[in-house]
C-alpha positions in Angstrom: 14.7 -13.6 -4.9 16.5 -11.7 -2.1 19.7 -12.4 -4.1 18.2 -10.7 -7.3 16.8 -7.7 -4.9 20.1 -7.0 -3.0 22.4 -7.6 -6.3 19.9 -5.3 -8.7 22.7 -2.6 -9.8 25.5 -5.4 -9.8 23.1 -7.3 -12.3 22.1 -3.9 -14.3 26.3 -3.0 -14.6 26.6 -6.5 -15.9 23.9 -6.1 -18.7 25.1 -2.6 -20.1 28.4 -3.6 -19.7 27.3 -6.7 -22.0 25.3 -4.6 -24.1 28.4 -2.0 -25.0 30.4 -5.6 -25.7 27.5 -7.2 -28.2 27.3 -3.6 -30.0 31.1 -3.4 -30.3 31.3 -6.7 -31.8 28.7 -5.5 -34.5 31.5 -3.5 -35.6 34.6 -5.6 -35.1 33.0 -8.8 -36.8 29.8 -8.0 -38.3 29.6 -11.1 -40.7 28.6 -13.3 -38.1 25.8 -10.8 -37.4 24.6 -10.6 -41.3 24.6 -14.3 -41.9 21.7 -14.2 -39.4 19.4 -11.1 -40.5 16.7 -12.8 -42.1 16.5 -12.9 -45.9 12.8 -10.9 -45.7 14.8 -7.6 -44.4 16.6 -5.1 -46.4 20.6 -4.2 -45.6 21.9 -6.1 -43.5 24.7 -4.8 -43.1 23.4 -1.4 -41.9 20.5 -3.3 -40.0 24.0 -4.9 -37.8 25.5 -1.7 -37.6 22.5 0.1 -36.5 21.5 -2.6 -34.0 24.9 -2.4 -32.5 25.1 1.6 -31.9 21.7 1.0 -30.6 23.2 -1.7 -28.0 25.9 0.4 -27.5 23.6 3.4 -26.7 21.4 1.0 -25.0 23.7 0.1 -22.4 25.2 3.0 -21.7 22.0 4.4 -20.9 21.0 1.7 -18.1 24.2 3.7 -16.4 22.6 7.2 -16.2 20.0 7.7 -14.2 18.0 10.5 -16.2 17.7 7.6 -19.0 17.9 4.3 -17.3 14.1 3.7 -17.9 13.8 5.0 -21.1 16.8 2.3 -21.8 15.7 -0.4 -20.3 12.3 0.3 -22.3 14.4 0.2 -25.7 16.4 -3.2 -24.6 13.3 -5.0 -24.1 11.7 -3.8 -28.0 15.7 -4.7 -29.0 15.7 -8.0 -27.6 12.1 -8.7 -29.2 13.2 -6.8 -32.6 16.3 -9.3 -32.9 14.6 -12.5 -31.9 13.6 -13.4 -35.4 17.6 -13.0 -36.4 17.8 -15.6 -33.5 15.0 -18.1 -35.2 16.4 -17.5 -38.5 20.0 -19.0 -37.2 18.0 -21.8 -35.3 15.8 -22.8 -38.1 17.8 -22.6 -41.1 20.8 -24.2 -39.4 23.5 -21.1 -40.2 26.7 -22.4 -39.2 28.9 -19.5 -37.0 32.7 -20.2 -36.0 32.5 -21.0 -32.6 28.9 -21.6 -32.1 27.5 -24.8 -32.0 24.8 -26.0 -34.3 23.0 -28.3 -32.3 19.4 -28.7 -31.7 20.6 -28.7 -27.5 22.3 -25.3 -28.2 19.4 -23.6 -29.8 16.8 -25.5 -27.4 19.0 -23.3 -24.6 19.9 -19.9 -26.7 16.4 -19.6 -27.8 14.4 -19.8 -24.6 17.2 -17.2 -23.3 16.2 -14.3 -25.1 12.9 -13.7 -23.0 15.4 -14.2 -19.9 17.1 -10.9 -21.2 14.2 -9.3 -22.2 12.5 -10.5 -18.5 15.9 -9.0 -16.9 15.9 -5.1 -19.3 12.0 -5.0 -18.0 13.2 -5.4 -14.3 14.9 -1.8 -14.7 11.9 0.1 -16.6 10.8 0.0 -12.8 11.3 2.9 -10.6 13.7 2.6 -8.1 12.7 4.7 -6.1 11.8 3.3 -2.7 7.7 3.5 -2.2 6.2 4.4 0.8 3.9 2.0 2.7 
């Protein structure tokens, strides 16, 4: 745990910095991103283009201080709002160039979401040193 503590900014820079890369890629190759919107949701194209300025936004805001909470507050309701995209590519076995299809793959990928959203709720925390 003292490796988490000490390395807290490193590990917050590594997320937005992620974050700006996921939204940017909802721009640059949005297909992949479609194929997963489940078939109950309207647009999906603008749902992926939406959801990436938001991760773009997202992430740049864990950088600033002033909205670093308010940020990591809106990763965590991303990262749940998108897990059903997630369950969709798991379940219904949608086949994206460069990602494996494999029961192993999804068994990892989907467990990992509440990593990330565990790791965006770390930083809607006060940093702040409290007195004792």
């Amino acid at each position: 745990m003292t490796f988490l503590k000490d390395n807290k900014a490193t590990l917050r820079i590594i997320l937005a910095v992620c974050m700006v890369v996921a939204g940017i890629l909802h721009f640059v190759v949005p297909q992949p991103f479609i194929r997963i919107v489940p078939g109950f949701l309207p647009a999906p194209a603008a749902l992926v283009y939406i959801s990436g300025a938001i991760e773009i936004a997202l992430g740049l805001g864990l950088l600033m201080p002033s909205v670093r909470q308010f940020s990591a507050w809106g990763l965590v309701a991303l990262f749940i709002a998108v897990y059903p995209a997630n369950l969709n590519m798991a379940f219904n076995h949608i086949q994206i160039s460069g990602i494996p299809d494999t029961w192993w793959f999804h068994a990892i990928r989907l467990p990992f979401q509440f990593v990330l959203i565990a790791w965006a709720y770390w930083y809607t925390r006060s940093e702040t040193p409290q007195l004792s």
